[in-house]
N, C-alpha and C positions, 0 to 999 in steps of 0.2 A: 260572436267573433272572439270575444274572450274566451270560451270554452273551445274552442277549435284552435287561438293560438294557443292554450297551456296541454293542449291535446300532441300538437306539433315541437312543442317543447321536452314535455317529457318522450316524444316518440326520438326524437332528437338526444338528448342525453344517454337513453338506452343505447341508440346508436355508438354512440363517444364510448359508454361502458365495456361493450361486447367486442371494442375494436382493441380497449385496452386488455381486455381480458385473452385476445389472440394474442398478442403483442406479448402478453404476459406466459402464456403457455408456448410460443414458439421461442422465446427466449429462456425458459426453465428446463425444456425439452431435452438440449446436452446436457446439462448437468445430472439431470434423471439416467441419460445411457451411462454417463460415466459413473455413476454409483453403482447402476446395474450391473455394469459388465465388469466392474470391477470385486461384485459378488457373485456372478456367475462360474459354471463350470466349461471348462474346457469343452464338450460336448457338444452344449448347448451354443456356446460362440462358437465353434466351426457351423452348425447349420442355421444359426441365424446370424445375420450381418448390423443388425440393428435391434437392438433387447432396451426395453424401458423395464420389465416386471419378470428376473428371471422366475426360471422354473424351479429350480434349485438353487438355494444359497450356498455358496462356498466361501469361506473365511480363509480359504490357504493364503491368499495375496497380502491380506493384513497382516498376519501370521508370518509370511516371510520378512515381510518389513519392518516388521516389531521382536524377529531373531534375536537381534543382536542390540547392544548396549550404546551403540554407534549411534543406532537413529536416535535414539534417548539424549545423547551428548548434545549431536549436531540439533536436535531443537531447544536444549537450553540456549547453544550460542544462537541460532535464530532472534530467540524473544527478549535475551542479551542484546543483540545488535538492536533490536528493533524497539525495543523501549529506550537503550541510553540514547540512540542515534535519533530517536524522536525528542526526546528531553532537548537534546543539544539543537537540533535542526530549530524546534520553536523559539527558544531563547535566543538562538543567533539571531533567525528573523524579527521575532517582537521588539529585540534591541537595536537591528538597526531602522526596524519598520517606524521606531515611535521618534525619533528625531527627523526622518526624510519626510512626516507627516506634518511637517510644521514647516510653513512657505516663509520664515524667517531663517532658517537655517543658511549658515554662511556656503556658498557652493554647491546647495542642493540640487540644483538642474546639472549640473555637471556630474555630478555623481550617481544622479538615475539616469545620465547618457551613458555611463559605462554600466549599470545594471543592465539596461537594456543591450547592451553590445554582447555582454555575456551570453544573452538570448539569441545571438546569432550567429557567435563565432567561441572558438574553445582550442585550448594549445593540440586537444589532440591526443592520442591513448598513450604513444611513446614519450611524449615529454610530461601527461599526469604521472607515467610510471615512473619517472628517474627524477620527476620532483617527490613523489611521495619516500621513492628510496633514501632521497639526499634527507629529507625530515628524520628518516629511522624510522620509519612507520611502517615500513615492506615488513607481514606477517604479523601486521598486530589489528586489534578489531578497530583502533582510529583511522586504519587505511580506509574502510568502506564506510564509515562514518564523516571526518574531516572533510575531505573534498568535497563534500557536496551538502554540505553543512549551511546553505543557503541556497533556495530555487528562487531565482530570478520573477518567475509567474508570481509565487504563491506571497514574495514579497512586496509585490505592487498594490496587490490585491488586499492583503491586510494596511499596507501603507492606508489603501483607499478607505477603508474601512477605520482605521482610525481618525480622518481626516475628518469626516463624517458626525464626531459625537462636540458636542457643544463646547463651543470654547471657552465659555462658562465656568467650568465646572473646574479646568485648571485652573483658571483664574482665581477664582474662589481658594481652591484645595492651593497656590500659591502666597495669598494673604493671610493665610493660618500657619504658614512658612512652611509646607509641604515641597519638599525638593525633585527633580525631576523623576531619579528611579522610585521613592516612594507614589508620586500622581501613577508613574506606570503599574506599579504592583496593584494598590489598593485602588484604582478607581477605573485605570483605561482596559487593561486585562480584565476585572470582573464584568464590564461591557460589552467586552468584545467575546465572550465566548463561544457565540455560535461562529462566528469566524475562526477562531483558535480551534475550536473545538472540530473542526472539518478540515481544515488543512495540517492537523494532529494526526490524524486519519488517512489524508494524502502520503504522508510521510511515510507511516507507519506500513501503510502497504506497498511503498517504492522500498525502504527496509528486508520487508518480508521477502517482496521477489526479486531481493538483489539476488543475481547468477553470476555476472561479465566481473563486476570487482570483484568478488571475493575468492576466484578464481586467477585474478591478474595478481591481487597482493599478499593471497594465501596461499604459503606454501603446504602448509604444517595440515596434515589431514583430521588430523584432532581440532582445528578452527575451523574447518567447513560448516556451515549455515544448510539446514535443510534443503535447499534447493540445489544445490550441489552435491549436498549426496543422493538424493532422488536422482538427478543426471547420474551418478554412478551406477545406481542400481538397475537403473532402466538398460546401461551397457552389457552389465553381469548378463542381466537377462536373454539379452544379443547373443551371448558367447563372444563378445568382441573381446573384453582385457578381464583375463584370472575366472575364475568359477564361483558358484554357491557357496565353496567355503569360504570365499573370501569374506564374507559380509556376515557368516555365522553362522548359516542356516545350517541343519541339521534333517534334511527331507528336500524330495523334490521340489526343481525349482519349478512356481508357478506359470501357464502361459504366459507368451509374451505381451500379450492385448493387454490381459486381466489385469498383468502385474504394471502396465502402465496408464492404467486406468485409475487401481488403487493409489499410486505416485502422484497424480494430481490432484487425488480426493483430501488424500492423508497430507501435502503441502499445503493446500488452499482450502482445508474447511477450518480452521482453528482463524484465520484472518476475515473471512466471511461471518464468521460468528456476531463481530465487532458492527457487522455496518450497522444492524438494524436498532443497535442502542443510542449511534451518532447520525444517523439517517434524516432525522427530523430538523437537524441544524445546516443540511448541504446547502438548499436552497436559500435560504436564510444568510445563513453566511456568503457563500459564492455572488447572490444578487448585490446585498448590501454596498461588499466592499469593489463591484463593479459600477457602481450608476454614476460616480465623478472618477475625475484625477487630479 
């Protein structure tokens, strides 16, 4: 009986293995065409419709994209926007996460009833814009940073997660006369990094793919964020607004597919890179700071 339940066990696990391992290849699958076809030749994508291994490698599409001094620009201000606006986004929240984690706080329930209303209601795109106008922020990189300098989710959730760690330990770190921001630097932060450390990450890639703000409060073409000029280029390529010289290029422009295939490879592999070093803290953190409130 033993030998036949750990026979049904291990038959049973390979099963779980082989289902993750489909799961795993039908979810890899687009990103493999989009690489492909975004190395492909013109040729080859008119007779196949679906390429994972082209025949021929062609680099025109990279090559067009990497033209001009533009795209170089617009991804400094990218990893600009995307590291200061994550710097700020954590601090906002750690600082109001670590007093709303304390059930002594004067009006604490009242103040996570308007967190949470945030969660379900918002003034609205016309009045973010003519309040971020009246700030003087319309055309500066705090437009697409400020406003959203706190998510409602990801502060409950650390809230929870700091609520969580022993009350002990302030207590203690308070009778050696340790003051609030110092307990938070030196003892509640170095604890909570798997949570920090994954909603760092959360941030960082709502940052990366901001398109709608920096669009509503950039005027100036010289502050576009890679993902808006990728939308440019993808147009050029249409023939909808200006031509190839506009963007630099010096040689034909590449297919339409190709070159929008490379656009999504060349915006989203540098943010992708990231998850697999912060990957191991998702679970970890996300469960943690869910299991109370």
């Amino acid at each position: 009986m033993i030998r036949e339940h750990n026979v049904v066990g291990k038959m049973f696990t390979a099963l779980i293995y082989l289902a993750i391992a489909v799961f795993a290849l039908v979810t890899i699958t687009p990103f493999i065409h989009l690489i492909a076809a975004s190395l492909t030749t013109a040729e080859e994508l008119r007779e196949k419709s679906f390429i994972l291994f082209p025949t021929v490698i062609s680099w025109d599409s990279y090559a067009y994209i990497l033209s001009t001094n533009t795209i170089i620009r617009s991804m400094g201000v990218t990893i600009l926007i995307t590291v200061a606006g994550t710097l700020v986004n954590i601090a906002m929240t750690t600082l109001m996460a670590y007093p709303l984690a304390h059930k002594t706080l004067i009006g604490r329930d009242r103040i996570m009833l308007l967190v949470l209303f945030t969660m379900m209601f918002n003034g609205g795109m016309i009045p973010s814009f003519i309040l971020v106008k009246q700030l003087g922020m319309l055309n500066t990189y705090w437009a697409v940073i400020i406003p959203g300098a706190i998510n409602a989710f990801n502060l409950i959730v650390i809230k929870n997660f700091f609520q969580q760690l022993p009350d002990g330990l302030e207590e203690s770190a308070k009778m050696d006369g340790a003051n609030d921001l110092y307990i938070l630097a030196r003892i509640v932060i170095p604890l909570s990094m798997p949570a920090i450390a994954t909603f760092s990450l959360f941030y960082a890639v709502g940052h990366w793919n901001a398109f709608l703000t920096p669009i509503l409060y950039l005027n100036n073409p010289d502050r576009w964020p890679v993902q808006v000029l990728m939308r440019q280029i993808v147009i050029l390529s249409q023939g909808g607004v200006g031509d190839a010289a506009d963007m630099g290029a010096d040689f034909i422009l590449p297919p339409e597919q190709t070159l929008k295939s490379a656009v999504i490879v060349f915006a989203n592999l540098p943010i992708l890179l990231v998850y697999p070093f912060l990957q191991k803290h998702f679970a970890k953190g996300v469960l943690l700071g869910s299991v109370k409130g």
